[in-house]
N, C-alpha and C positions, 0 to 999 in steps of 0.2 A: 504494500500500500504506500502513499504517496506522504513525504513527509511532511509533518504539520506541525505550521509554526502557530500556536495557539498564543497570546497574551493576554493576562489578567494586568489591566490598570490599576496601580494602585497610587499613583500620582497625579499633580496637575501638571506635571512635562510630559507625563506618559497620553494622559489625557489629549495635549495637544498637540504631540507627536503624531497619534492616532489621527486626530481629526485633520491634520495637515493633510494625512496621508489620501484618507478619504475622501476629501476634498479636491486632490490633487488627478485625482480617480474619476473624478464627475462623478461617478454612480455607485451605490452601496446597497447593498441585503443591512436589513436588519431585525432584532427580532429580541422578545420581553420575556424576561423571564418573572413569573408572579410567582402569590401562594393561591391563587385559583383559576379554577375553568373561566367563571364566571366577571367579567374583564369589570364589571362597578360594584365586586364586592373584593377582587385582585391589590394585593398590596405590591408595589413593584420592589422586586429583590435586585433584577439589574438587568444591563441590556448588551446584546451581545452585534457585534458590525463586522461585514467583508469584502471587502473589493476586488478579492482575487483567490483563487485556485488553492489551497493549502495554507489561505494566513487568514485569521481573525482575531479580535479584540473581545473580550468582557470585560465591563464593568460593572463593577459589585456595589451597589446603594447599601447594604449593608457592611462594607469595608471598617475594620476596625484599627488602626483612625482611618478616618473617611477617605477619601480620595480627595478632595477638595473640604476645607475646615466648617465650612456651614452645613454638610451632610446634603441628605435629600434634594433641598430645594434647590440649591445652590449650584448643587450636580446637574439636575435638571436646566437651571437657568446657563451651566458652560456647554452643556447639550445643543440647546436650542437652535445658537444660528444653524447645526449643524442637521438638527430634524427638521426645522423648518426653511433653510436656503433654498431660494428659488432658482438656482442655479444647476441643481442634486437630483440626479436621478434616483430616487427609492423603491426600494424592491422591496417584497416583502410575501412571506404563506400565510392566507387568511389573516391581512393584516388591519383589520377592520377592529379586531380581536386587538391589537397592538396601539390601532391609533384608540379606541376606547379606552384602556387601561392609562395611556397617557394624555384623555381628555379629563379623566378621572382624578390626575393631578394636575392638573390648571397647564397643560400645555395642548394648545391646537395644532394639528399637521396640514399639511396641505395632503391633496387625495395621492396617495401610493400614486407612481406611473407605472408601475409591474406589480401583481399580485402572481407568483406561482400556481396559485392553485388554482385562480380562474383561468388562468393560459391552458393550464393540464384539463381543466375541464372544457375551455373551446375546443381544444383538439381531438381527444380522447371521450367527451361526451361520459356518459354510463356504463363505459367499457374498463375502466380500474378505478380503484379509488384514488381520490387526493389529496391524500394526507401526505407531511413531509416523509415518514417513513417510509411509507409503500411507493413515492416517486423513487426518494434515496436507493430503494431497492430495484426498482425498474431499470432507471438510465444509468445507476454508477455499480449496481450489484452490492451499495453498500451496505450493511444491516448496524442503522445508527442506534446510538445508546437508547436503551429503554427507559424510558422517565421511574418507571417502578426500581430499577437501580439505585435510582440516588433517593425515592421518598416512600418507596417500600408499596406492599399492597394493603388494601382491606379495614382491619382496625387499628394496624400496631402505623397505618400512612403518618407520616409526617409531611409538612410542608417544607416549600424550596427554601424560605429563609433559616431552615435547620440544619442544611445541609452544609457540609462544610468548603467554603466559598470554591477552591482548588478544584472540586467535582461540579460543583456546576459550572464555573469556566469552559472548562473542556466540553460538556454538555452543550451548555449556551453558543459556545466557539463551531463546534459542529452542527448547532443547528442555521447560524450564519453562515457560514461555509459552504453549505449544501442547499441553501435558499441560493447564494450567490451562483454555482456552479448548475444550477436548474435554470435561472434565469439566461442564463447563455446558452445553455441547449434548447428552452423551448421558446425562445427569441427567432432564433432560425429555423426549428418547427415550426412557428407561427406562419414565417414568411412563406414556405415552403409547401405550407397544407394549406394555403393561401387564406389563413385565416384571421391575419392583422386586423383587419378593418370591424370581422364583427367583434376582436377582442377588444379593439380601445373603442369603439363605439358603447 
C-alpha cells in the first residue's frame, strides 16, 4: 500500500503551514469528525483536510493544550477564511452532514462544489451503495478503518471525543484522503459517463 503521510496539528505554525498548503492547492476534501450521527445534537471533536494522494491533516478541537490558546472558537475562527474562501474548491461525502455540524457552531459555508457521494450516485444510480467505505472498497480495493475500532459497539460504544486523539487522526486522515482521491476519479467519470451537467445542475 501506498505510503501515508498523515499529520495531526497541534500548532498554530502547523495550522498555517496546513492551510498554506491547501490553499496553494485550490481544492481540498474535507470532512468532521463528531460525537454523533445526528449533525445539531454532534459536538465537533475535529476536522480532518487533503489535497493530494497519501497526505492529510487532522485537527483535534479537543487538543490538550489546544492548538491555538482560545480553544474551540478560536480554532474555528483561524479555520474560517479557509472553509469559507471563495476562491477553494471543496469537496466533501454527504457533506450536508458537515456543513450542518458547522452551522451548529456559528460558522456558514458556502455550498460544497463536489459532494462524492452524489457524483457516485449520478453515475452509479441504485446499482452500489454510497457510502465512503463501500466507494473506498470499489475504486481503490481499500477496506478503510471501521468507526466500531476506535468507539466500540452496542453498550460498552463510547464517543469520538474519548478516543485517544493519535486514533482518530489516522481515522479522520483517511477519511480525507479517500474523499480526496474519489473526487479525482469520479471527476472524470463524471465527464466520461457524460454526466457533469445533471451532476452540478
Amino acid at each position: 500500500s501506498q505510503r501515508r503521510d498523515y499529520r495531526t496539528v497541534r500548532t498554530r505554525a502547523e495550522l498555517d503551514a496546513m492551510a498554506s498548503e491547501l490553499r496553494a492547492a485550490g481544492a481540498y476534501a474535507l470532512d468532521t469528525e463528531t460525537t454523533s450521527l445526528f449533525p445539531l445534537q454532534a459536538e465537533l471533536v475535529g476536522m480532518s483536510f487533503s489535497c493530494s494522494e497519501g497526505r492529510a491533516w487532522y485537527v483535534p478541537f479537543n487538543h490538550d493544550p489546544p492548538v491555538v490558546p482560545g480553544g474551540k472558537r478560536e480554532l474555528l475562527d483561524a479555520l474560517a477564511p479557509l472553509l469559507q474562501g471563495p476562491a477553494l474548491t471543496r469537496v466533501g461525502q454527504n457533506h450536508k452532514y458537515d456543513a450542518l455540524v458547522l452551522r451548529g457552531n456559528g460558522l456558514r459555508l458556502p455550498p460544497v462544489e463536489f459532494d462524492t457521494m452524489i457524483a457516485s450516485f449520478t453515475i452509479a444510480g441504485a446499482n452500489r451503495r454510497h457510502n465512503l467505505d463501500d466507494l473506498a472498497l470499489a475504486y481503490f480495493g481499500l477496506q478503510k478503518i471501521p468507526t466500531s475500532e476506535l468507539i466500540g459497539k452496542g453498550a460498552k460504544q463510547i464517543t469520538m471525543d474519548q478516543v485517544p486523539i493519535a486514533k482518530v487522526a489516522e481515522y479522520a486522515c483517511e477519511d480525507a484522503e479517500v474523499t480526496w482521491r474519489l473526487y479525482e476519479v469520479l471527476r472524470k467519470e463524471l465527464a466520461e459517463t457524460g454526466n457533469e451537467r445533471l451532476f452540478y445542475e
